[in-house]
N, C-alpha and C positions, 0 to 999 in steps of 0.2 A: 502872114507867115512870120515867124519869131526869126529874127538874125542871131546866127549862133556864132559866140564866139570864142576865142582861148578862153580859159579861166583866170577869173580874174578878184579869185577869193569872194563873189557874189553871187549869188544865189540864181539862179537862169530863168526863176519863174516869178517872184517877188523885186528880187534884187537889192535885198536885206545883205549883209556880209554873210557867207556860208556858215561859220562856225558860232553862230550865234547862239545856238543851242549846245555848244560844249558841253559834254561829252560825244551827244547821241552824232550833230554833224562835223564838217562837212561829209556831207552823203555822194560820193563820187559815182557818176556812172560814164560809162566805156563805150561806145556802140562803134560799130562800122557798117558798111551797107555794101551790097556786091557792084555796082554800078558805080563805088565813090574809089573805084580802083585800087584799095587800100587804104584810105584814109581814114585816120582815125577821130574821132570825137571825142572830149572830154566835154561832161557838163558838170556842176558842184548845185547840190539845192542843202538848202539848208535845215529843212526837215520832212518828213515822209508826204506830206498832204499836201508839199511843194513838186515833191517829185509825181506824185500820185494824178496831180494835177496835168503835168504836164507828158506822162504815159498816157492819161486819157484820151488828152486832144492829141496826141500820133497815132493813136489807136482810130480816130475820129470818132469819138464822144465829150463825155463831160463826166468830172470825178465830182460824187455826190455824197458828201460826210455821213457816213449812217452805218446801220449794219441792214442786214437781210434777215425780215424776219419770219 
């Protein structure tokens, strides 16, 4: 299981700097969960196929670069 932590201008799934793709990141995402009594999350990836990555495995899968054809 990944340790999540404040943001720390790196990327949560690489851990490259987030805004290394200037413009498009850092890609901020927000969550809370009903059992985390309000606490909130912040995570920073630094570009979509980092985030992608890691919605898969909370989802319990695996992100796999391609399209559906």
């Amino acid at each position: 299981m990944q340790r999540f932590r404040k943001p720390d201008g790196n990327c949560l799934h690489c851990t490259r700097p987030a805004n290394r793709h200037h413009p498009v990141g850092p890609i901020t995402v927000t969550a809370s969960e009903p059992d985390d009594c309000g606490e909130i999350w912040t995570h920073e990836f630094c570009q979509r196929e980092c985030f992608a990555h890691w919605a898969a495995a909370r989802g319990g899968g695996d992100f796999v670069a391609g399209g559906v054809s």
